[in-house]
N, C-alpha and C positions, 0 to 999 in steps of 0.2 A: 485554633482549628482553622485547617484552610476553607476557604471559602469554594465554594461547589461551582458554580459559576464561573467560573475561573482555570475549571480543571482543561473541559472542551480545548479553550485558547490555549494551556499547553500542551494540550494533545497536538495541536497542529502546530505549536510553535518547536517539538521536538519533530515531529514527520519532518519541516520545512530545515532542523537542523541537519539528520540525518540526510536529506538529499543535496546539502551543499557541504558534507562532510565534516560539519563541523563535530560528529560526534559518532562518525560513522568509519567504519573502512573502506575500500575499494569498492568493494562488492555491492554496495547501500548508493554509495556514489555515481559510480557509474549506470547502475538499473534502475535507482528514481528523479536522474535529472531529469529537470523542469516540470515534475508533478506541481499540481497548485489545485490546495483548498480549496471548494467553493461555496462547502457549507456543513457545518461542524455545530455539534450539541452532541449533550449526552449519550453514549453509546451510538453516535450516528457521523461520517465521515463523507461528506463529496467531493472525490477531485476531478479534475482533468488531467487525463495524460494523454498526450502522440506520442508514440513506439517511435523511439529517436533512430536513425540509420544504424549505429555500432551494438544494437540490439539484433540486429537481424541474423538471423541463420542462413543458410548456404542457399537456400530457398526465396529468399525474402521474407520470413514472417518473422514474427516476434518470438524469440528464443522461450522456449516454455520455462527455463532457468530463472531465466528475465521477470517473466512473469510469476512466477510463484513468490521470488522476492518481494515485490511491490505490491501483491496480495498479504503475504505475510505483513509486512511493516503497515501498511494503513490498518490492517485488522489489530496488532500492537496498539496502533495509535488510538483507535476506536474503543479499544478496551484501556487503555491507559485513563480515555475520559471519563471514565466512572469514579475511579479512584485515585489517580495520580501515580498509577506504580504499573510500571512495565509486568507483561507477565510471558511465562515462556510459552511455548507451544508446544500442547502436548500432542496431538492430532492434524495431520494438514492433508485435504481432499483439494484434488482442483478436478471438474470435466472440464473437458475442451468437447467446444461443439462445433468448431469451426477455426479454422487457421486464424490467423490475424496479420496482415502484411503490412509493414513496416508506415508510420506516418500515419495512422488510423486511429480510433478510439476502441477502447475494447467493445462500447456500446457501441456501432455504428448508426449515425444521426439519419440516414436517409430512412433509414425500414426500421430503428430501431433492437437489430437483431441482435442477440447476447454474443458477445465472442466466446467469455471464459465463466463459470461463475464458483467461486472458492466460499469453501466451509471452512472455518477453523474454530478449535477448541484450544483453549489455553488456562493455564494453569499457573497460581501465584508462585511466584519463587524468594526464597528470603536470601539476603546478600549474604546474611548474619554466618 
């Protein structure tokens, strides 16, 4: 039986594969480079990320594309820590309550204010 303890680390140790492609495609690649853990336990995920330049829209913000990827896979990885098994997503809500231009965090540190905030619901999938 695997050890519970353990799962958290590879919840982050699969997000940190996926954003260097080692297990990803393009799409995983390019929208979560240089995401970084900053604090991981059961059902709970911190990262850091700045909206890289090649994220941006014609506008300068953060491509909402962009971002719903990088919503979806850390909410994966968060759920993955529970149990050690990816599951699909059956449900995906994002509000946008405010642009995000490029090189920012989606929380922004001066005021604090939300950029994005995502719901999801997921649901077990068997390989079998």
């Amino acid at each position: 039986m695997e050890d519970k303890s353990s799962v958290p680390q590879k919840s982050v140790k699969w997000l940190e594969d996926l954003s260097k492609g080692t297990i990803s495609h393009d799409l995983e690649l390019i929208t979560l480079d240089n995401i970084r853990t900053i604090e991981a336990c059961q059902g709970y995920i911190r990262c850091n990320f700045i909206v890289p330049i090649h994220l941006a829209d014609k506008d300068g913000n953060w491509q909402v594309g962009a971002m719903a990827t990088l919503v979806d896979a850390v909410g994966a990885a968060t759920v993955y820590s529970f149990g050690g098994r990816i599951k699909a997503t059956a449900d995906f809500n994002i509000s946008f309550y405010s642009t995000a231009k490029i090189q920012i965090e989606v929380r922004r540190r001066d005021n604090g204010e939300v950029i994005a905030f995502g719901k999801q619901w997921m649901a077990q999938v068997s390989m079998l």
